[in-house]
VOVO-6418 format. One record per residue (C-alpha): residue number from 1; x, y, z. Coordinates in steps of 0.5 Angstrom, whole numbers. Layout:
BEGIN
+-----+-------+-------+-------+
| num |    xx |    yy |    zz |
+-----+-------+-------+-------+
| NUM |     X |     Y |     Z |
...
+-----+-------+-------+-------+
//
This chain:
BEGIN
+-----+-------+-------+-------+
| num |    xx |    yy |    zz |
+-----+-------+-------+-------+
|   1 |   124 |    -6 |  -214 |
|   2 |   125 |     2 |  -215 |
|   3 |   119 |     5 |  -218 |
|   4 |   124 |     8 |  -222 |
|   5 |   131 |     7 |  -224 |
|   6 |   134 |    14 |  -226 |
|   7 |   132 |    20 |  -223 |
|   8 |   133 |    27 |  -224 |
|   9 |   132 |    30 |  -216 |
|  10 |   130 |    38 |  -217 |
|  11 |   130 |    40 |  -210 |
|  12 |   129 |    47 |  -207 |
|  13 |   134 |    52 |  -205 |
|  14 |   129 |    56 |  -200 |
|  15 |   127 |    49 |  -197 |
|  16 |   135 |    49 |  -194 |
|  17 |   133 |    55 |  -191 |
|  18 |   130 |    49 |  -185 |
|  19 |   129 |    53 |  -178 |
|  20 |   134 |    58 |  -180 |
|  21 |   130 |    61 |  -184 |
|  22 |   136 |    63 |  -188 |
|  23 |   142 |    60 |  -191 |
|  24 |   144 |    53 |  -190 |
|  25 |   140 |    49 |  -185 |
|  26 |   145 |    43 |  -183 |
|  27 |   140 |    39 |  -181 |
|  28 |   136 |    40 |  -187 |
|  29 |   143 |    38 |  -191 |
|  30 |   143 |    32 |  -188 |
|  31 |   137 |    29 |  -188 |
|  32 |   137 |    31 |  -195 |
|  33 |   143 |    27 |  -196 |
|  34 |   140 |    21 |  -192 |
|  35 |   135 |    21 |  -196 |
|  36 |   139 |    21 |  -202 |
|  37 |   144 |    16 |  -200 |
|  38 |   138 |    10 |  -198 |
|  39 |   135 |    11 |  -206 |
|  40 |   142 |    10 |  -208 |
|  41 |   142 |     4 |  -204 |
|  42 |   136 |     2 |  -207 |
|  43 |   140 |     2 |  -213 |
|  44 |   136 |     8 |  -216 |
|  45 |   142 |    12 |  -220 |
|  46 |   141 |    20 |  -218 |
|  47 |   142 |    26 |  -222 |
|  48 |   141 |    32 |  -218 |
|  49 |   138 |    41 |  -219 |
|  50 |   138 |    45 |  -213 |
|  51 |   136 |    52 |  -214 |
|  52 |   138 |    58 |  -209 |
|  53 |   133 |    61 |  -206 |
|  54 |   136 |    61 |  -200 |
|  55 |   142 |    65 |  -202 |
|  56 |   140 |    70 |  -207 |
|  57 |   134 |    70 |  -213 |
|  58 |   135 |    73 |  -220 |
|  59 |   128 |    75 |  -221 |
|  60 |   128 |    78 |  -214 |
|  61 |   134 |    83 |  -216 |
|  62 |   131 |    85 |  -222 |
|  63 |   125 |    87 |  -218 |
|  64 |   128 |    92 |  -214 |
|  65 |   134 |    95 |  -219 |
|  66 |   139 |    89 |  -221 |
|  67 |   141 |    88 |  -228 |
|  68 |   137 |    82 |  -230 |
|  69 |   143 |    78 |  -233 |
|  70 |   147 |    80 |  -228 |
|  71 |   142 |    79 |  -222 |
|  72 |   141 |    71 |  -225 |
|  73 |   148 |    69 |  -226 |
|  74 |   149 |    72 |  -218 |
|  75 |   143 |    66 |  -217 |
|  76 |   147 |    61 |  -222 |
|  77 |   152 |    62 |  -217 |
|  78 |   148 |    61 |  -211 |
|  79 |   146 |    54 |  -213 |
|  80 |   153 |    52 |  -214 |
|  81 |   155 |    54 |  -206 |
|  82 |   149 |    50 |  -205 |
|  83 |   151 |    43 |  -209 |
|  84 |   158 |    45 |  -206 |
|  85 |   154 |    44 |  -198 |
|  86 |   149 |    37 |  -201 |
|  87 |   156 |    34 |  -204 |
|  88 |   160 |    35 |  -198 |
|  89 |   154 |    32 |  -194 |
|  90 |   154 |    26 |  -198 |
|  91 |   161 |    24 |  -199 |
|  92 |   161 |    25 |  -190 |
|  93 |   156 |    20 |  -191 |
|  94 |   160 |    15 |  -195 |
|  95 |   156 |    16 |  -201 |
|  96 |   160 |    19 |  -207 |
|  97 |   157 |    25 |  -210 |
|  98 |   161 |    30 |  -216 |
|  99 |   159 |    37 |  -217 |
| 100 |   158 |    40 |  -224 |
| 101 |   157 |    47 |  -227 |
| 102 |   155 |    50 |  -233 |
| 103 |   160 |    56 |  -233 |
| 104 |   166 |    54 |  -232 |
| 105 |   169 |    54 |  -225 |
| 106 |   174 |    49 |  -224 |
| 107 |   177 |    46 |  -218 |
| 108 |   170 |    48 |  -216 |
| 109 |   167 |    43 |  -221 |
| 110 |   167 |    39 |  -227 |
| 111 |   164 |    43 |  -233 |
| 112 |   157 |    40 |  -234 |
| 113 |   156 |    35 |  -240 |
| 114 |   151 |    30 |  -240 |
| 115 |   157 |    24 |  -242 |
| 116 |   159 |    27 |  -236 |
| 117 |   153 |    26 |  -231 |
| 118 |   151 |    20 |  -233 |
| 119 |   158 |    18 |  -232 |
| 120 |   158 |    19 |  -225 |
| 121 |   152 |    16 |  -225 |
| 122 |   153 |     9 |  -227 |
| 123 |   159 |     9 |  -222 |
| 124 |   154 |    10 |  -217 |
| 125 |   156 |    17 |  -216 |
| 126 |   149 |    23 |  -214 |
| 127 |   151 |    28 |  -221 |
| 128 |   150 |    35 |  -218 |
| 129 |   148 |    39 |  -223 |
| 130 |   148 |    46 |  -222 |
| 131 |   149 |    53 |  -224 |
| 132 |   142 |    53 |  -228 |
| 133 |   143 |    52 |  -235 |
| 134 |   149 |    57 |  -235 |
| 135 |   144 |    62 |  -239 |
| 136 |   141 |    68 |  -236 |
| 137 |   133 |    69 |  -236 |
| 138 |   132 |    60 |  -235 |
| 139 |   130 |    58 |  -228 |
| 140 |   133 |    52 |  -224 |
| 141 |   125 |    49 |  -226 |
| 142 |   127 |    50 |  -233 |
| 143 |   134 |    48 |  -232 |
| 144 |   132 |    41 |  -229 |
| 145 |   127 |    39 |  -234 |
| 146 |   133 |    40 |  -239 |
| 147 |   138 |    35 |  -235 |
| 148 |   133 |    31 |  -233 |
| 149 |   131 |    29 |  -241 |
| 150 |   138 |    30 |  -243 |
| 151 |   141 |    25 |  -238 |
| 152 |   135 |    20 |  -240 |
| 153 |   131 |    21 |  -234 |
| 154 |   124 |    16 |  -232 |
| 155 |   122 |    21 |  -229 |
| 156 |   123 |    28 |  -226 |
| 157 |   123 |    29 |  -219 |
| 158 |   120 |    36 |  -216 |
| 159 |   121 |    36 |  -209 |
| 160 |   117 |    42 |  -205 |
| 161 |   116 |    44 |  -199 |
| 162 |   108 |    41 |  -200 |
| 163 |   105 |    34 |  -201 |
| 164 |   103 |    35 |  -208 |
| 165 |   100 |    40 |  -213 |
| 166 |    93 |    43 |  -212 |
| 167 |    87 |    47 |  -215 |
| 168 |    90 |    54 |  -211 |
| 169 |    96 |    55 |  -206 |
| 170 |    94 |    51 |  -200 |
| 171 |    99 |    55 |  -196 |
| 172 |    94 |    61 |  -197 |
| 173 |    87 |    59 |  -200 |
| 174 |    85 |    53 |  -193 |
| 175 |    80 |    50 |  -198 |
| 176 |    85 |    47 |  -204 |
| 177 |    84 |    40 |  -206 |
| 178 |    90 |    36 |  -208 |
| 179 |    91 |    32 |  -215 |
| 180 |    93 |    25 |  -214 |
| 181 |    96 |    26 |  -222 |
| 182 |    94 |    31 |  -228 |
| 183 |    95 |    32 |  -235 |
| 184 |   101 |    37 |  -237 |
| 185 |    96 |    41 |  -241 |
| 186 |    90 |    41 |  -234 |
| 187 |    97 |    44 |  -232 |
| 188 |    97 |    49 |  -238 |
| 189 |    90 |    52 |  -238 |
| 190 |    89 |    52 |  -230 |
| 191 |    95 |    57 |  -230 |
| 192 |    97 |    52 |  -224 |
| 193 |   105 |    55 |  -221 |
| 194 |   108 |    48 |  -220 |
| 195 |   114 |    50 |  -225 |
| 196 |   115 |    56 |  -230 |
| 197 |   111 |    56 |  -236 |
| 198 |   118 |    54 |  -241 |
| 199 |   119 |    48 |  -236 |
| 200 |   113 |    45 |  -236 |
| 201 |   112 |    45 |  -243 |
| 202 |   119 |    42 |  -244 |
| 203 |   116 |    37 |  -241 |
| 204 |   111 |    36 |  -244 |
| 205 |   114 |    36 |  -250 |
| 206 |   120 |    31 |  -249 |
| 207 |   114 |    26 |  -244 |
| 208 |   118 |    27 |  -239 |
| 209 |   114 |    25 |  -232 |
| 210 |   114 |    30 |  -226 |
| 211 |   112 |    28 |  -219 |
| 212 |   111 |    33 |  -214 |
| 213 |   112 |    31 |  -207 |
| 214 |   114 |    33 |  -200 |
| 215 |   121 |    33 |  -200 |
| 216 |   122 |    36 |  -191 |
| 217 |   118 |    31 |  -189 |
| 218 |   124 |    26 |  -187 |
| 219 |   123 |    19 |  -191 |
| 220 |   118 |    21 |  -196 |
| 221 |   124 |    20 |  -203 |
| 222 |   124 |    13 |  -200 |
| 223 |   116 |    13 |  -201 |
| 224 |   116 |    15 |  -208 |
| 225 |   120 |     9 |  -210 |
| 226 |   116 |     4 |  -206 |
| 227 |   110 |     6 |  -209 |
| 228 |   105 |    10 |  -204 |
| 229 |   101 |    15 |  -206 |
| 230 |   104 |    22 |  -202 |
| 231 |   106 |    26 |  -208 |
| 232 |   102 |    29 |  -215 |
| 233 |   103 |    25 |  -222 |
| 234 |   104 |    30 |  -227 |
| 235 |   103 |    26 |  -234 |
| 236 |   102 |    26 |  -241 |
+-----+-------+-------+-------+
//
């Protein structure tokens, strides 16, 4: 039995970058649809959010002179391509799979809706959601919290390049200690960077459960629905 029956799956666009270091990654994309493909064999149903970051990032432009709106909506558009690549992975797998936008683009997606979504899901399709929330100043953390409580979610799903959350980047600070679960306010006032302070809140609000974990680690979404403890619970 699946820990949890429908997910919202947020995953990184930087983490398609794999040993490229750039770009799509194909070996990335497929291992990642594989990976989905066997929990949609468990008959857990899918919903999904990708961020961009391996194309273009908003706030990135905006730094170095990029009009805001127009820099965020040049990486709505990157997620788009990249939903476009995992639907294209997933369906040569046999696993069927359907973009959505949240800016019209038709016939490159449907236009998102929730009925939509969670149509696609109880049909046992993977809903890609993409294009943020087709607003500027939101990021894709934001975005995926909002579907992720608008499709009914048990729980949403941070998958990151590190095993959980920690008490300081463990990528830079060598003695960081990982939370096995924490509350969404110890989140709040450690001032920890697991999602924008908007997504994180939203969360909290709505009681929407977030676990942080590992996802280039080929086989660890399985674990999370089995049970092993290789992520961060992030509760009420």
């Amino acid at each position: 039995m699946a820990r949890f029956k429908r997910v919202l799956l947020k995953l990184s666009g930087e983490s398609l970058q794999g040993a490229k270091g750039y770009g799509i990654d194909e070996t990335r994309l497929m291992q990642y649809a594989e990976q989905i493909k066997e929990i949609c064999g468990m008959g857990v149903q899918v919903g999904i959010v990708i961020g961009g970051g391996n194309i273009f990032r908003g706030m990135s432009g905006a730094k170095v002179g990029f009009d805001r709106v127009k820099g965020d909506q040049m990486g709505m558009l990157a997620t788009v391509i990249n939903g476009m690549a995992l639907c294209s992975a997933l369906n040569a797998i046999g696993q069927k799979a359907k973009v959505l936008t949240a800016i019209r683009m038709e016939p490159i997606g449907e236009f998102y809706s929730r009925d939509k979504a969670v149509e696609t899901m109880l049909d046992g399709g993977v809903a890609i959601m993409t294009a943020g929330t087709g607003c500027p100043y939101f990021t894709t953390d934001t975005g995926s919290a909002l579907r992720a409580i608008e499709i009914g979610a048990d729980a949403m799903l941070k998958g990151t390049r590190v095993d959980g959350i920690y008490t300081a980047d463990p990528e830079k600070d060598k003695t960081a200690t990982k939370f096995d679960d924490i509350s969404y306010d110890e989140i709040l006032s450690r001032g920890l960077k697991v999602m924008d302070i908007t997504a994180t809140a939203l969360c909290k609000e709505n009681k929407m459960p977030i676990y942080v974990f590992n996802m280039d680690v080929v086989g660890n979404l399985k674990k999370v629905f089995v049970g092993d403890n290789i992520g961060t619970f992030v509760h009420p």
